[in-house]
N, C-alpha and C positions, 0 to 999 in steps of 0.2 A: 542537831542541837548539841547537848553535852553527853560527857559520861554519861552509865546508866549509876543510879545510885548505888554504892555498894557500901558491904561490912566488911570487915575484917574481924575472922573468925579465931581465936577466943579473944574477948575482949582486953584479959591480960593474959599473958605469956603461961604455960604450962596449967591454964584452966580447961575444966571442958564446956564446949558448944550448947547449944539448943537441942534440948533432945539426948544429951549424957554423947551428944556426938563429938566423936576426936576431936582433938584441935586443927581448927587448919590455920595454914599461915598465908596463903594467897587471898586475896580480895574474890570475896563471889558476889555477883552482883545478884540486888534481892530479888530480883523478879524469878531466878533457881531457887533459889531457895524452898525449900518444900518440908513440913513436918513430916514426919512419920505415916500419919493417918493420912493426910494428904497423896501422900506417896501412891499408898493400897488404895484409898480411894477410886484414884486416877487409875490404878492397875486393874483391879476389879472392875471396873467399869465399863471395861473391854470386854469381859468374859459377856457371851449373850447369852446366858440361862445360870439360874439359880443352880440348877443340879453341877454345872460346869465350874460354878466359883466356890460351891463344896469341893467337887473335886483338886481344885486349884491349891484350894488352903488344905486340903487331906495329902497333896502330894507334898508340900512343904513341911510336914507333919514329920517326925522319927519315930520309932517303935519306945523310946521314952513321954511319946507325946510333945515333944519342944518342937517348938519351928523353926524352922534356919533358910534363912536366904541371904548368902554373902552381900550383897549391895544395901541390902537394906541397915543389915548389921555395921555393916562399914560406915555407912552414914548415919545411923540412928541409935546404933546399940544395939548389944543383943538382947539386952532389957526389954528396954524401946519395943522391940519387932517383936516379941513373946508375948506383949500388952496390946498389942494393934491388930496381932492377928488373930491371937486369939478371938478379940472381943469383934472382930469380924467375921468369924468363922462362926460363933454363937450369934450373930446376928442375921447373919444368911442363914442360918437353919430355922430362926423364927420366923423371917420369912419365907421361908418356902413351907412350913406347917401352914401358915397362914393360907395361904394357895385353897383354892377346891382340889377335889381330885381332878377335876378335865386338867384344869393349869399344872398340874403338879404331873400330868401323863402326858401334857403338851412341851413342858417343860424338857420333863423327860427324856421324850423322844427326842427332843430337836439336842438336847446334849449328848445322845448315841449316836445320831447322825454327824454331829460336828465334832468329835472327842472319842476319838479311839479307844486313849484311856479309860476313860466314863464306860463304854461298853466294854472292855476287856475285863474292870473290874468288879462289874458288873455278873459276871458268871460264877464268881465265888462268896451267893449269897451274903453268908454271916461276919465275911472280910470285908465285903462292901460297904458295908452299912458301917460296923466298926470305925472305919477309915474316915466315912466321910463325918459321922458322926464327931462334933466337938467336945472334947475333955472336961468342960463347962457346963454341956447340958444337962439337964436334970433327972431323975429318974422317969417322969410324966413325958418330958420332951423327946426322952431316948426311946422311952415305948411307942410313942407317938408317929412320930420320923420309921423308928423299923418295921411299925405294924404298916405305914403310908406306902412305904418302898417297898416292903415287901408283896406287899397288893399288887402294886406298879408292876414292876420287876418281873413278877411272876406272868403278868397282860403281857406284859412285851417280850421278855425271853420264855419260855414255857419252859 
């Protein structure tokens, strides 16, 4: 058939993109095109356990608490990617509170088995938690989460 549709990114000259993203000057056709949220969506979606996609956004994390991941920033902003991630690292941890214990020790276990990481840091209790813990939680959620994993944690590493 034809072309696939495409934009041309910024619409005028020296503006920014969708998303506070640079400007581009080549034609991307829309069907790449991907917001931000989008992005993590699709990326998270691969991690197969709760406990795994805490870890994921804790390893993204700096000792300032910002998140940084070059592509995403490059295409979204570093704005952008400090609001997406956030609010999906706060959103994974709701979810996994929500879990029973079995789920959240089935959980568990299957992200020490598949994620080295996850078990390595793992051994240094009150770093663990911290880490995976999001900047966003609240005082009830951060008690919550460390009283859950440290139960956990303690079952499966003694």
């Amino acid at each position: 058939m034809g072309m696939p549709d495409t934009k041309v990114f910024p619409p005028q000259p020296g503006s920014m993109g969708e998303c506070g993203r640079a400007a581009r000057t080549s034609p991307i056709p829309v069907s790449e095109m991907q917001s931000c949220s989008e992005y993590w969506s699709d990326r998270l979606a691969k991690v197969a356990t709760g406990t795994g996609t805490l870890a994921l956004l804790a390893s993204l994390r700096d000792a300032r608490g910002m998140y940084s991941d070059r592509e995403s920033e490059h295409a979204s902003g570093e704005a952008e990617t400090q609001r997406v991630l956030s609010k999906y690292h706060h959103e994974t941890l709701l979810a996994w509170l929500k879990m029973s214990l079995e789920q959240q020790s089935r959980d568990l276990l299957s992200s020490f088995a598949t994620d080295a990481r996850a078990a390595g840091l793992a051994r240094n209790r009150g770093e663990w938690i911290a880490r995976l813990t999001p900047s966003g939680a609240s005082p009830q959620e951060r008690e919550l989460f460390s009283h859950d994993l440290c139960l956990l944690r303690d079952a499966v590493h003694p």
